[in-house]
Structures are given as C-alpha cells and as structure tokens.
N, CA, C and O atoms as a Maestro MAE file, in Angstrom:
{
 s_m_m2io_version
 :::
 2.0.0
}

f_m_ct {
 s_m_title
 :::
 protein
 m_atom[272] {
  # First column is atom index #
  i_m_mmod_type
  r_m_x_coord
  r_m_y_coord
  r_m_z_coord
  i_m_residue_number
  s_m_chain_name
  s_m_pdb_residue_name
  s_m_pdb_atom_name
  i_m_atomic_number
  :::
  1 25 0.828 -1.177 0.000 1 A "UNK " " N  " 7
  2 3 0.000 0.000 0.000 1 A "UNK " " CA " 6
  3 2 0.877 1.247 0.000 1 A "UNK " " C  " 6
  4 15 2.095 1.156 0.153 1 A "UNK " " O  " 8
  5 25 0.239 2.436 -0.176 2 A "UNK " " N  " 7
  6 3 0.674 3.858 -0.099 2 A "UNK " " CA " 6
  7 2 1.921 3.311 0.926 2 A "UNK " " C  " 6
  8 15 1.758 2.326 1.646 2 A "UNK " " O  " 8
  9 25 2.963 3.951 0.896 3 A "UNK " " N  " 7
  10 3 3.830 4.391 2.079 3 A "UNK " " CA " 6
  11 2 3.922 6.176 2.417 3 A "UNK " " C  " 6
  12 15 4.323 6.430 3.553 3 A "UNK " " O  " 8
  13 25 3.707 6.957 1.845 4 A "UNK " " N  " 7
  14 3 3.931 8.255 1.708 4 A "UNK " " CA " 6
  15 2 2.512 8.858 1.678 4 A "UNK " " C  " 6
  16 15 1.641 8.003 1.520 4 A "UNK " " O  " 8
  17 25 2.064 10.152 1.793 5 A "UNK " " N  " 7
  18 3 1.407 11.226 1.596 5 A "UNK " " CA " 6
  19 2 1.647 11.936 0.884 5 A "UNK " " C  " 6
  20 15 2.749 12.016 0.340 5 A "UNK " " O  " 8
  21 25 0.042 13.160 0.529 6 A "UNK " " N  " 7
  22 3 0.595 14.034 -0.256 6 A "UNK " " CA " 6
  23 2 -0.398 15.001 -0.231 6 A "UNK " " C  " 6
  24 15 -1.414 14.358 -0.497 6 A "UNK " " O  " 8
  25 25 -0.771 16.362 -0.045 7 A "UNK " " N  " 7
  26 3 -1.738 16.833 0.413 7 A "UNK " " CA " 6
  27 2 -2.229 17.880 -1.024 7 A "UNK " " C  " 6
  28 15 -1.678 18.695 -1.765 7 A "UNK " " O  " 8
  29 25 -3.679 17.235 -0.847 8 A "UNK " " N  " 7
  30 3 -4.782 17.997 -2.072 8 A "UNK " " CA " 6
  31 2 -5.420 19.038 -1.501 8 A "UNK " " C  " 6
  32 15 -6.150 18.811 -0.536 8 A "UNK " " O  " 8
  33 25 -5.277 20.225 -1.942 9 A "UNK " " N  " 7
  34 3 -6.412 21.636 -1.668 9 A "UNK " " CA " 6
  35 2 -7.429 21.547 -2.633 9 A "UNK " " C  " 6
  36 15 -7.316 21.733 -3.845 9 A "UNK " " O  " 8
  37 25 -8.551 21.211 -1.916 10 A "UNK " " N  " 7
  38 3 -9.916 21.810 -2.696 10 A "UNK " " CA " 6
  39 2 -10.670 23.167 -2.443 10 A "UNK " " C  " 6
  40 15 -10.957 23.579 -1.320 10 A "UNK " " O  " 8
  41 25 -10.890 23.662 -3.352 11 A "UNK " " N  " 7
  42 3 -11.866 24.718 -3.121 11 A "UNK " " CA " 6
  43 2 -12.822 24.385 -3.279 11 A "UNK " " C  " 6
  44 15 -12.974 23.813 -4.358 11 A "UNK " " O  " 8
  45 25 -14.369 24.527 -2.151 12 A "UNK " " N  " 7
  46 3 -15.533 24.033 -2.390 12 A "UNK " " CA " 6
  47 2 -16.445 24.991 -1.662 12 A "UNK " " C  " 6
  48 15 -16.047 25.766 -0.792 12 A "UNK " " O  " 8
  49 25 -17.931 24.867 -2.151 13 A "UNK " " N  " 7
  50 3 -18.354 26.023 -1.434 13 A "UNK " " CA " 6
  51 2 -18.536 25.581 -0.035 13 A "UNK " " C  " 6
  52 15 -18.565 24.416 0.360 13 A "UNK " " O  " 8
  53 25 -18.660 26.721 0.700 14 A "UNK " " N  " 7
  54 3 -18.725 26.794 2.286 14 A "UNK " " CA " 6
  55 2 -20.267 25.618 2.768 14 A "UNK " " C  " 6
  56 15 -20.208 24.686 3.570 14 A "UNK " " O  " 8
  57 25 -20.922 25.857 2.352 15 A "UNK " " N  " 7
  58 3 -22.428 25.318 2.309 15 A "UNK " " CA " 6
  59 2 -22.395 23.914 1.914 15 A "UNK " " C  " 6
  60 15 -23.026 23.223 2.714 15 A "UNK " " O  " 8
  61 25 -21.731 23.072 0.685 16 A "UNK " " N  " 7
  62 3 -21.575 22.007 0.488 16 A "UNK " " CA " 6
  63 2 -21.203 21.256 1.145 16 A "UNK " " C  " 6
  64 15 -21.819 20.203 1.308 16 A "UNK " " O  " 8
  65 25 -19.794 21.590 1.906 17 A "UNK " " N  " 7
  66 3 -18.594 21.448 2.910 17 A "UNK " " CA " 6
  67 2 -19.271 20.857 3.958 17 A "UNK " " C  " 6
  68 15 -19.231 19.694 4.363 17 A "UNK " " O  " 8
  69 25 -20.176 22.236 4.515 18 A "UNK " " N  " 7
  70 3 -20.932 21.854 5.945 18 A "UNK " " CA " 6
  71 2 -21.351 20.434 5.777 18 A "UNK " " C  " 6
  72 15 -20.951 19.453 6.404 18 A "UNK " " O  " 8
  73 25 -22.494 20.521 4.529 19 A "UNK " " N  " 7
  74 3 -23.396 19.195 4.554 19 A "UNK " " CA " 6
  75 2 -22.650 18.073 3.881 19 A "UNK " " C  " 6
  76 15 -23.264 17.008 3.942 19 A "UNK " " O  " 8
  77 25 -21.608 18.026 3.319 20 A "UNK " " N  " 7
  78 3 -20.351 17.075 3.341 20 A "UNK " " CA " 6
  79 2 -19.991 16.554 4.047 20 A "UNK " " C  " 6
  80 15 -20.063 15.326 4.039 20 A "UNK " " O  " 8
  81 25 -19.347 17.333 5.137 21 A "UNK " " N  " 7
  82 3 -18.887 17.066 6.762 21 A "UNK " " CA " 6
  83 2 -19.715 16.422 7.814 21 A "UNK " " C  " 6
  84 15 -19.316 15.732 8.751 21 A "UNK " " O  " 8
  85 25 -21.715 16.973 7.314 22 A "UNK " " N  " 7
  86 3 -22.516 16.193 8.250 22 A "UNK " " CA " 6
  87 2 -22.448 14.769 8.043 22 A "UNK " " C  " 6
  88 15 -21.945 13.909 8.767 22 A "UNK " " O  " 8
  89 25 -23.214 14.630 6.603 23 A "UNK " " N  " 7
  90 3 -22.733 13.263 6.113 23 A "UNK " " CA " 6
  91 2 -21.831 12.504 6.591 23 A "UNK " " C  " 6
  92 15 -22.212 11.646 7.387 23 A "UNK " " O  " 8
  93 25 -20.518 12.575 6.289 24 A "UNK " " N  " 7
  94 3 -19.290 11.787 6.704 24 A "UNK " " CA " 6
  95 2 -19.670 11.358 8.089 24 A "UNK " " C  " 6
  96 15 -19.795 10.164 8.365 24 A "UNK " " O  " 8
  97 25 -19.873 12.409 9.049 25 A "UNK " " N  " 7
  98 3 -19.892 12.058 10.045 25 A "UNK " " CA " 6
  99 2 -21.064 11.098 10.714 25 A "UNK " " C  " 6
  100 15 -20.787 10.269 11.581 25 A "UNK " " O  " 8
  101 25 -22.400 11.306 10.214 26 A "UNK " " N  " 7
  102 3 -23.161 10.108 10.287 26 A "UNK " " CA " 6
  103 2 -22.656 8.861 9.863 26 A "UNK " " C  " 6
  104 15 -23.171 8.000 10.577 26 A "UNK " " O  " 8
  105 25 -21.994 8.427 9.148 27 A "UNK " " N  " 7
  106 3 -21.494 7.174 8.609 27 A "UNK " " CA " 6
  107 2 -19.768 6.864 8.863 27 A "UNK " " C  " 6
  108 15 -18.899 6.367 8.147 27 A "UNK " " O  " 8
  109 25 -19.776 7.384 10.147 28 A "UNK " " N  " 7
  110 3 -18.705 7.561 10.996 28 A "UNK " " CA " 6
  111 2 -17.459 7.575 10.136 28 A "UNK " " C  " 6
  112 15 -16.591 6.767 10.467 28 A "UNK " " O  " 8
  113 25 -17.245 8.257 9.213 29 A "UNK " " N  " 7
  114 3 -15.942 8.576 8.048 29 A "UNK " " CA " 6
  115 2 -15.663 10.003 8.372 29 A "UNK " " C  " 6
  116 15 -16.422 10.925 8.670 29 A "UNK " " O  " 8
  117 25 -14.436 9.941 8.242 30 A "UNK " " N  " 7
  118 3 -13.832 11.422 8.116 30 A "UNK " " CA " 6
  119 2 -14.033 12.321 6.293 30 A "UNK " " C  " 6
  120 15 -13.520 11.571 5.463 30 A "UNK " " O  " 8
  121 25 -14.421 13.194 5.835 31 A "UNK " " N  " 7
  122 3 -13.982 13.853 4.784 31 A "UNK " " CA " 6
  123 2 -13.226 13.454 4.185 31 A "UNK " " C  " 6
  124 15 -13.680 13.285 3.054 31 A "UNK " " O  " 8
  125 25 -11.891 13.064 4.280 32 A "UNK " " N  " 7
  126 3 -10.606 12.613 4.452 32 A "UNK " " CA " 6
  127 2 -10.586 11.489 3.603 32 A "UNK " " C  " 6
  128 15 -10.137 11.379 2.462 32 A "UNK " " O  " 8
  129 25 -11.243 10.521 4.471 33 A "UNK " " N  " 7
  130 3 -11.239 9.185 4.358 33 A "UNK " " CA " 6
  131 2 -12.654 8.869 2.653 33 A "UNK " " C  " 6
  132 15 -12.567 7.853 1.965 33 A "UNK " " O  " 8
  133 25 -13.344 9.576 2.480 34 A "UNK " " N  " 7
  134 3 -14.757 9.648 1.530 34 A "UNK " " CA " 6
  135 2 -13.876 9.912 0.351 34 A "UNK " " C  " 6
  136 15 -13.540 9.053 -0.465 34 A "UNK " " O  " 8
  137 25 -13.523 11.203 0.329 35 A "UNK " " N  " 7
  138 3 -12.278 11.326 -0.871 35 A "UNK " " CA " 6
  139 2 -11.365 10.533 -1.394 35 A "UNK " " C  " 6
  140 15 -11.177 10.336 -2.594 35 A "UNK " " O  " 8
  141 25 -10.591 9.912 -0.178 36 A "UNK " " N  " 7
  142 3 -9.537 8.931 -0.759 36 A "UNK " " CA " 6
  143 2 -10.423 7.656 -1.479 36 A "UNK " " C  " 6
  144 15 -9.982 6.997 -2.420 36 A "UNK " " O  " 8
  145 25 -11.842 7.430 -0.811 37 A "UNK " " N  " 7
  146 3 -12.323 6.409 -1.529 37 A "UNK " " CA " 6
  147 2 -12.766 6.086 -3.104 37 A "UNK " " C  " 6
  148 15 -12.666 5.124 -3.866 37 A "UNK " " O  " 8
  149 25 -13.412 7.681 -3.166 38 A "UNK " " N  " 7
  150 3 -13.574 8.276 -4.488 38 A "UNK " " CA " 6
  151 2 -12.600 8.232 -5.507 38 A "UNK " " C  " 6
  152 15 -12.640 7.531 -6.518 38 A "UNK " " O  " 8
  153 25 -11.707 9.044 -5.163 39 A "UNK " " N  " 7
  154 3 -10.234 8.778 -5.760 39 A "UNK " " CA " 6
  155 2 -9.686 7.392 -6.011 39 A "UNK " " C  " 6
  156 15 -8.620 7.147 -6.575 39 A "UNK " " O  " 8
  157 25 -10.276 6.790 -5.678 40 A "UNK " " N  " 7
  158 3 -9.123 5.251 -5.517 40 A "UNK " " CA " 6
  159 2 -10.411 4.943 -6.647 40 A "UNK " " C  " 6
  160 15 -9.883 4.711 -7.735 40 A "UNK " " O  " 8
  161 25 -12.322 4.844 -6.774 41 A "UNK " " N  " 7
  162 3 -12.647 3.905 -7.348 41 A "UNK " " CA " 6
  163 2 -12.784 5.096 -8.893 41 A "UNK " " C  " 6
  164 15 -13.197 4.624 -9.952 41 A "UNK " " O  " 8
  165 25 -12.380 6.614 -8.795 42 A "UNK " " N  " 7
  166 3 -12.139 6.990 -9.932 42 A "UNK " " CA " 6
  167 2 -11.271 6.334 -10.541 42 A "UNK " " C  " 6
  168 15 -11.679 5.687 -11.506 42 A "UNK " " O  " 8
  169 25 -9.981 6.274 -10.246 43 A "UNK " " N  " 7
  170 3 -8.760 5.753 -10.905 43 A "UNK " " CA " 6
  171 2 -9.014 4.478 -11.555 43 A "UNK " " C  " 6
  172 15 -8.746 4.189 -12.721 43 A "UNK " " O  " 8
  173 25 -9.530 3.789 -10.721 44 A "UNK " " N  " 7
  174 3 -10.382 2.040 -10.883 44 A "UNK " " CA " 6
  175 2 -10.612 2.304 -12.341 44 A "UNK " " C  " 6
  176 15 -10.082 1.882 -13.370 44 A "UNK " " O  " 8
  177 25 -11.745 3.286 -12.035 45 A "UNK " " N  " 7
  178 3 -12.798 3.500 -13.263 45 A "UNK " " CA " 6
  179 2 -12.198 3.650 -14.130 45 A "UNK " " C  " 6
  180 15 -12.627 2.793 -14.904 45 A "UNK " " O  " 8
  181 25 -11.083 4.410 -14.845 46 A "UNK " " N  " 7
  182 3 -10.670 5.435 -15.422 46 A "UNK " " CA " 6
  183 2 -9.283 5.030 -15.797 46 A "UNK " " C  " 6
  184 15 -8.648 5.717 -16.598 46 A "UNK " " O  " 8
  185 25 -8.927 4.273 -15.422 47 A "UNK " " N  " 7
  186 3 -7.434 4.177 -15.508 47 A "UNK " " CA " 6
  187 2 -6.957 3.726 -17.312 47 A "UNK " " C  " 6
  188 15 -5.927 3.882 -17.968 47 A "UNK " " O  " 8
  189 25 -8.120 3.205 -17.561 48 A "UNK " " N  " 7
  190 3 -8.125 2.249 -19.095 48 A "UNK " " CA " 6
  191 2 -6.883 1.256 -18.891 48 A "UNK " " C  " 6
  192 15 -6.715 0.362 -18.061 48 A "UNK " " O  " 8
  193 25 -6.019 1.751 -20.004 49 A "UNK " " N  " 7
  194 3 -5.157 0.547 -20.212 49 A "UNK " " CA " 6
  195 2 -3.766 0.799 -19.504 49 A "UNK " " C  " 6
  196 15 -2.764 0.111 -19.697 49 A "UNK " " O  " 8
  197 25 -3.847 1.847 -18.686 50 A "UNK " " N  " 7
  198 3 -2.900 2.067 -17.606 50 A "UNK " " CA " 6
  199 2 -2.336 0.822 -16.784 50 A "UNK " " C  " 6
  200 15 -3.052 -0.030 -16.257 50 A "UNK " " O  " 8
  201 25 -1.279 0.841 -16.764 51 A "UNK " " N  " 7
  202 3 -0.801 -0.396 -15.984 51 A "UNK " " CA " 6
  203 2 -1.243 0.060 -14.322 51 A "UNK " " C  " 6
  204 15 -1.025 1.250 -14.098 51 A "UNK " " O  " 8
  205 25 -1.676 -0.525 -13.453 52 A "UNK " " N  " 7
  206 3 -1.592 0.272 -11.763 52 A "UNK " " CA " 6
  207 2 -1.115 -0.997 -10.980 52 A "UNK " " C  " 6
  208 15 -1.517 -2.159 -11.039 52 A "UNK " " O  " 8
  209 25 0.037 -0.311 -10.100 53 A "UNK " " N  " 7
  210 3 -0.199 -1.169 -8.704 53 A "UNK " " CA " 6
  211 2 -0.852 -2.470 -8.430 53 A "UNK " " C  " 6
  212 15 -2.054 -2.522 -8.687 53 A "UNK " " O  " 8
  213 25 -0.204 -3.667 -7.894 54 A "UNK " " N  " 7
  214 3 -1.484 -4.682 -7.354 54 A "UNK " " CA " 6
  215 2 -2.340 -3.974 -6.585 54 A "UNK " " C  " 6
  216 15 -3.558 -3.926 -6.759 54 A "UNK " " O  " 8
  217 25 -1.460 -3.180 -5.363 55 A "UNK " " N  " 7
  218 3 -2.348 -2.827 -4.039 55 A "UNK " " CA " 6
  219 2 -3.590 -1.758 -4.469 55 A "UNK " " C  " 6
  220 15 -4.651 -1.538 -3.885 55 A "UNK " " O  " 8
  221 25 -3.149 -1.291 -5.477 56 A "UNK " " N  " 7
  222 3 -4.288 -0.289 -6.217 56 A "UNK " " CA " 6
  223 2 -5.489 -0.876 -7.096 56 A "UNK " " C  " 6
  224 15 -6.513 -0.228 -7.309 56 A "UNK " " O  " 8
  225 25 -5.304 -1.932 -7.497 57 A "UNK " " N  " 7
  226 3 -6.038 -2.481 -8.740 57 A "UNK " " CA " 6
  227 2 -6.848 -3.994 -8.175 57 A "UNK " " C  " 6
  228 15 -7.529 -4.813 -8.791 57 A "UNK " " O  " 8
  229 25 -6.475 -3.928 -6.918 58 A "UNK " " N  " 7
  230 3 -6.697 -5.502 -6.425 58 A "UNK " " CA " 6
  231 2 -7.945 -4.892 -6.260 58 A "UNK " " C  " 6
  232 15 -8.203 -3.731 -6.577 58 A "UNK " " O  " 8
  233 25 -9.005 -6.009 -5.565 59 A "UNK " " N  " 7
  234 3 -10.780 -5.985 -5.377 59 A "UNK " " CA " 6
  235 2 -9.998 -4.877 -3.566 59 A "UNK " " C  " 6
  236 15 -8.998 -4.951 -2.852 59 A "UNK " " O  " 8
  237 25 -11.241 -4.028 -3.638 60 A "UNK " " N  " 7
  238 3 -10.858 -3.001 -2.343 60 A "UNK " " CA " 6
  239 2 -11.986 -3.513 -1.330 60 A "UNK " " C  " 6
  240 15 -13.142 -3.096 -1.405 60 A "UNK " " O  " 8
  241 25 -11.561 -4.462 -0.364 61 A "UNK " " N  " 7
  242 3 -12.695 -5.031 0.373 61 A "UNK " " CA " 6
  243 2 -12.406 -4.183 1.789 61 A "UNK " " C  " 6
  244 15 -13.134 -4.507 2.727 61 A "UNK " " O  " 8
  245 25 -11.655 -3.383 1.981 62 A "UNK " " N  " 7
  246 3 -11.741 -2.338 2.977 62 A "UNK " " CA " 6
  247 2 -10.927 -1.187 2.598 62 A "UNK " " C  " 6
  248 15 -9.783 -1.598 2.401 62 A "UNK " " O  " 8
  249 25 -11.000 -0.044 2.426 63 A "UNK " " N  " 7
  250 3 -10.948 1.131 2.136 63 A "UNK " " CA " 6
  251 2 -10.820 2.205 3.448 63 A "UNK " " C  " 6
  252 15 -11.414 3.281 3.373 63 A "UNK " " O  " 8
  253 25 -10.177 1.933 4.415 64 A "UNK " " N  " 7
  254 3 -10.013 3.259 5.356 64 A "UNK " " CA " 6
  255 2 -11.437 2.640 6.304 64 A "UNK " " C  " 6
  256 15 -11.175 2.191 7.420 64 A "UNK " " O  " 8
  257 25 -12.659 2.632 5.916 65 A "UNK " " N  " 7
  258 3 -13.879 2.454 6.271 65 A "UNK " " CA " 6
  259 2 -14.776 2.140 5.132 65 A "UNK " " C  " 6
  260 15 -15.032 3.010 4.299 65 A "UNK " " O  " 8
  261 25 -15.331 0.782 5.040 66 A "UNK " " N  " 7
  262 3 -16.545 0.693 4.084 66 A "UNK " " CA " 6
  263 2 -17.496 1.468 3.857 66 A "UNK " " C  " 6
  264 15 -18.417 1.657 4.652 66 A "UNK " " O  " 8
  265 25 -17.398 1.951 2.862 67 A "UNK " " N  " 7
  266 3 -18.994 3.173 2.496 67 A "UNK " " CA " 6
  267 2 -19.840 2.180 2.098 67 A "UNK " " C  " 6
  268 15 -19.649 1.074 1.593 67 A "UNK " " O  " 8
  269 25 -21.248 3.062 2.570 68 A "UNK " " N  " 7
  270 3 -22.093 2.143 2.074 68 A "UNK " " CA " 6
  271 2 -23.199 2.187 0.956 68 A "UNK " " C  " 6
  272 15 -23.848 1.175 0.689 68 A "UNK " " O  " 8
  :::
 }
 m_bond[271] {
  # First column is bond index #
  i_m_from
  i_m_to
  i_m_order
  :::
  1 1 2 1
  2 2 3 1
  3 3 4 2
  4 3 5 1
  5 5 6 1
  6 6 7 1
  7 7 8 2
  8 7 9 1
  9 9 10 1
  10 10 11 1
  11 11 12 2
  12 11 13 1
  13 13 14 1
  14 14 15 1
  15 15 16 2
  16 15 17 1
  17 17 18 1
  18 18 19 1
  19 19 20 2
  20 19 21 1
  21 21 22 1
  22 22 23 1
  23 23 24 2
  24 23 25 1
  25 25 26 1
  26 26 27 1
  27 27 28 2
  28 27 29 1
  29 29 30 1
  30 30 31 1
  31 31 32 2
  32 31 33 1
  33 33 34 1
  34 34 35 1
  35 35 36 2
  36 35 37 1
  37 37 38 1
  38 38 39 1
  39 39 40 2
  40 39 41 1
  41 41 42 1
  42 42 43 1
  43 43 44 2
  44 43 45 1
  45 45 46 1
  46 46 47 1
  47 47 48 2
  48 47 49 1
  49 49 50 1
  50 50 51 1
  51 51 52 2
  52 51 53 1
  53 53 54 1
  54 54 55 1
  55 55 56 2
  56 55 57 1
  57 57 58 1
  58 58 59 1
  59 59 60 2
  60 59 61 1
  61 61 62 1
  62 62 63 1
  63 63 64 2
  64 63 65 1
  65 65 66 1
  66 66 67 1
  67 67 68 2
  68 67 69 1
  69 69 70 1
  70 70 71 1
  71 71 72 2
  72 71 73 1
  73 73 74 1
  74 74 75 1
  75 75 76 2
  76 75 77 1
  77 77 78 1
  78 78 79 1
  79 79 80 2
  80 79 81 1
  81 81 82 1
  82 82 83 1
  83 83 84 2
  84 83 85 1
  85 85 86 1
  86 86 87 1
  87 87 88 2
  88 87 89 1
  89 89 90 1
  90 90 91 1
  91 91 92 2
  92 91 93 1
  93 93 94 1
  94 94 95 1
  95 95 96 2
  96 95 97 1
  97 97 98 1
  98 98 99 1
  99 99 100 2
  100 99 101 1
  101 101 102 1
  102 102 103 1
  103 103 104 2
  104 103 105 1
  105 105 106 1
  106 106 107 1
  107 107 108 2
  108 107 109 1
  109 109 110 1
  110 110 111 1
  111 111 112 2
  112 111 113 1
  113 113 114 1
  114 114 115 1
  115 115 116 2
  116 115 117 1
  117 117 118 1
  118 118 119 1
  119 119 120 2
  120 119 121 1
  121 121 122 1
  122 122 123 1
  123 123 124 2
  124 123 125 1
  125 125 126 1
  126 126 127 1
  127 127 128 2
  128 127 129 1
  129 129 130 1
  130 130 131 1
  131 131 132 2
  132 131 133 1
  133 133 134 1
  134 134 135 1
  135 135 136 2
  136 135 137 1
  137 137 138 1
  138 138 139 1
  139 139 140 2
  140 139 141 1
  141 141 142 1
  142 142 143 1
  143 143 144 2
  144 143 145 1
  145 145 146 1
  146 146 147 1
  147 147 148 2
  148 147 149 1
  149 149 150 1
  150 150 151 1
  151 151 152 2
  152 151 153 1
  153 153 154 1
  154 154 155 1
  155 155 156 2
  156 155 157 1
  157 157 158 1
  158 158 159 1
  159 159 160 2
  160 159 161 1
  161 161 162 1
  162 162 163 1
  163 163 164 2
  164 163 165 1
  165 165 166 1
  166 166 167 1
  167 167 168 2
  168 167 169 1
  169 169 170 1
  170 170 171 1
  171 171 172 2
  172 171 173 1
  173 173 174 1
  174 174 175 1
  175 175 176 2
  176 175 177 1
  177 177 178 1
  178 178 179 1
  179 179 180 2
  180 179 181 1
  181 181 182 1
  182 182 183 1
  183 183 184 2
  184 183 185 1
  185 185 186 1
  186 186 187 1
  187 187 188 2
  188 187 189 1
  189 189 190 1
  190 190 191 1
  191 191 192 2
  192 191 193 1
  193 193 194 1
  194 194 195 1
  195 195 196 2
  196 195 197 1
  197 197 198 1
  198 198 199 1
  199 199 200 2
  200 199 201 1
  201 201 202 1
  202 202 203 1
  203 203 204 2
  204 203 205 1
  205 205 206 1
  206 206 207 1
  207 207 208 2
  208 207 209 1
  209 209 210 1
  210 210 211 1
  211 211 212 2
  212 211 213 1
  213 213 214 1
  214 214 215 1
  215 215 216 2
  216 215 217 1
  217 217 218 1
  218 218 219 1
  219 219 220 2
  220 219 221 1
  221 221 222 1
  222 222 223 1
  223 223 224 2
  224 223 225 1
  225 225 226 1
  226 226 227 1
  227 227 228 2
  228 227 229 1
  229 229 230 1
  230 230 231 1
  231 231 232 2
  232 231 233 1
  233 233 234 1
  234 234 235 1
  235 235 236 2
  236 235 237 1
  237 237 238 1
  238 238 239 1
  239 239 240 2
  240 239 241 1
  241 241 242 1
  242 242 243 1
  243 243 244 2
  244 243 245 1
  245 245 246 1
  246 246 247 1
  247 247 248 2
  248 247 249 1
  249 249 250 1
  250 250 251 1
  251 251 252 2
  252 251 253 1
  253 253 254 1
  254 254 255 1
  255 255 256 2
  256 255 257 1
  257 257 258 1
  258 258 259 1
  259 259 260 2
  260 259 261 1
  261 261 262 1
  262 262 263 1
  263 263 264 2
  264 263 265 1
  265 265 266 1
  266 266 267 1
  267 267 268 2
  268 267 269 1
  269 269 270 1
  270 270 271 1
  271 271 272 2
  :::
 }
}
C-alpha cells in the first residue's frame, strides 16, 4: 500500500462542505477518508489501459472504512 502522503487543496463552497462534513460524520468517516475512496474507485474507473499497482487495482474489500 501507499507508504507516503501528499496533500490535495480543494476549493468548495462553504455550504456544500458543511453538509459534506454532516454526512461523513453520520457514517462515521472522516472527509478525508470519503475522498480517498472516491479517488481510488475513480482511478479504478478510469485508468483504461494504464498499468496500476497490485495494491491499487486488487478488489478493495476495505478502504479506510466501508462506504455504504
């Protein structure tokens, strides 16, 4: 898996954010953690004929926290 970090700035509106942040937090996920999931099943999606990673490309049966 990842060994390293790397930090993304989004600009989003203030209002989205809030009810972003409520969300997450009902389904006990951080912001944080919703994004990286997104990101990981964009790439999935999207990657085409890109070679990726096992740890990236394998079936993701836990993700930080299962969304549901």
């Amino acid at each position: 898996m990842e060994n390293r970090t790397a930090r993304l700035t989004l600009l989003i509106d203030p209002k989205k954010k809030q009810i972003f942040e409520e969300i997450c937090a009902q389904q006990d996920l951080t912001s944080s953690q919703v994004v990286r999931r997104l990101i990981h099943q964009y790439i999935i999606e999207h990657a085409g004929s890109r070679e990726l990673p096992e740890w990236l490309s394998a079936p993701t049966a836990r993700i930080d926290h299962p969304l549901k």
